[in-house]
DRENDREN-654333 format. One record per atom (N, C-alpha, C): residue in one letter; x negated, y negated, z negated. Coordinates in steps of 0.05 Angstrom, whole numbers, plus 5000, padded with zeros to 4 digits. Example, Ala and Ser with C-alpha at 12.3 -4.5 7.8 and 13.67 -1.06 7.14 Angstrom:
REM DRENDREN-654333
A473651144844 A475450904844 A473650664844 S474350454858 S472750214857 S474249994843 
***
This chain:
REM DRENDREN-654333
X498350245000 X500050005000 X498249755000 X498749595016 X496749345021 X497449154988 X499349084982 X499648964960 X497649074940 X496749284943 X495149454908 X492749344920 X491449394939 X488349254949 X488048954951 X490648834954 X489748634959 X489948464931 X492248524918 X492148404878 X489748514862 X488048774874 X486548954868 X487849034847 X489449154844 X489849364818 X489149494820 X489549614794 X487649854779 X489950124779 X489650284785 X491650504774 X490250644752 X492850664736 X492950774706 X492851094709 X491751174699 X491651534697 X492651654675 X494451834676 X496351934653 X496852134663 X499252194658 X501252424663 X500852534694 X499952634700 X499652744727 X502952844745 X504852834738 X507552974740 X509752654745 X508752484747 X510552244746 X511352164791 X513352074781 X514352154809 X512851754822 X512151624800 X510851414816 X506951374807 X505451294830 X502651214813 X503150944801 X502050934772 X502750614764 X499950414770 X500850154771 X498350124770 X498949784751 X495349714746 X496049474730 X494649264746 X495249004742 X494348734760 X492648604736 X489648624737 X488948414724 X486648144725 X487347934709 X485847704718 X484047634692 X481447764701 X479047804679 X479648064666 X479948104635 X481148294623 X483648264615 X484948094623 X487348074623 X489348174635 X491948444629 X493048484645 X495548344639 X496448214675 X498548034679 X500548194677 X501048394697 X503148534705 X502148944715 X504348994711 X504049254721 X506249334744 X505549604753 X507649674772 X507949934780 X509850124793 X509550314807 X509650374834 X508650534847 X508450564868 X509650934882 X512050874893 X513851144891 X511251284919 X511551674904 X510651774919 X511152054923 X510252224934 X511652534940 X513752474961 X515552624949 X518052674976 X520752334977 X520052264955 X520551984950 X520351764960 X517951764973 X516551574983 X517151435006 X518951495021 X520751325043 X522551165030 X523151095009 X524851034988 X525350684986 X522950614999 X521850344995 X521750264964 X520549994969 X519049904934 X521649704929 X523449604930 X524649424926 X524349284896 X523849424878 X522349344846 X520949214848 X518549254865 X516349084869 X517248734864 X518248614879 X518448344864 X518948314845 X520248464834 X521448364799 X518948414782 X517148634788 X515648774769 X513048604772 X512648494798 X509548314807 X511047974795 X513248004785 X513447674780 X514047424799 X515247564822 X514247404847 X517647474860 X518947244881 X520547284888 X521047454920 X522147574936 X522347834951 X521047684973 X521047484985 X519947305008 X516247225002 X515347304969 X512447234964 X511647454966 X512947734954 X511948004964 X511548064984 X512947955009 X513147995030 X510647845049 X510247575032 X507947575041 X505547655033 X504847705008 X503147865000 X501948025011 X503848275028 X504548505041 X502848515068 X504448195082 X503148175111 X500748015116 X500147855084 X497647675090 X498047465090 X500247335092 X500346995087 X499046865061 X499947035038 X499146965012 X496947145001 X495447094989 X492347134983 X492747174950 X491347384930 X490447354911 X490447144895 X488846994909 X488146714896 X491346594885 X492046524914 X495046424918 X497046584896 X497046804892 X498846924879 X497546874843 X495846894842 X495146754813 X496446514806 X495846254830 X496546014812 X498646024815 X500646204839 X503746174837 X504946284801 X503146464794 X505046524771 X502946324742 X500646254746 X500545994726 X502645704731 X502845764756 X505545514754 X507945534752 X508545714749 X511145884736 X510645884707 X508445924691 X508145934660 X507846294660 X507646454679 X507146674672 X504846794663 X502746644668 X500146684662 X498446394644 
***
């Protein structure tokens, strides 16, 4: 998923049996947000969670996704929001 390389998250390792990989977003040691990522037979399912869970509204994931919006960009969007 381009969104996990490009926020660079980290995936969390646990339970091997979970029907999503999770992963966490963070800025320094700070983690902002977390998320899942559906997979197995599931996985055509689409992410529609994804904006609620990244903090971000469905038109910023979207750019995220295709590259309009950058890392960077998506940090100060949620310090100017007060999420960070």
């Amino acid at each position: 998923m381009q969104i996990v390389a490009k926020l660079k998250a980290v995936q969390w390792t646990g339970r091997k049996q979970r029907a999503h990989d999770l992963y966490g977003v963070y800025e320094g040691d700070v983690l902002i947000t977390s998320f899942g990522v559906r997979r197995g037979s599931s996985k055509d399912a689409g992410h529609d969670h994804i904006p609620k869970d990244l903090l971000i509204s469905p038109k910023d994931a979207r750019d995220l996704a295709q590259c309009p919006m950058s890392r960077d960009e998506y940090i100060k969007k949620l310090k100017q929001k007060g999420k960070i």
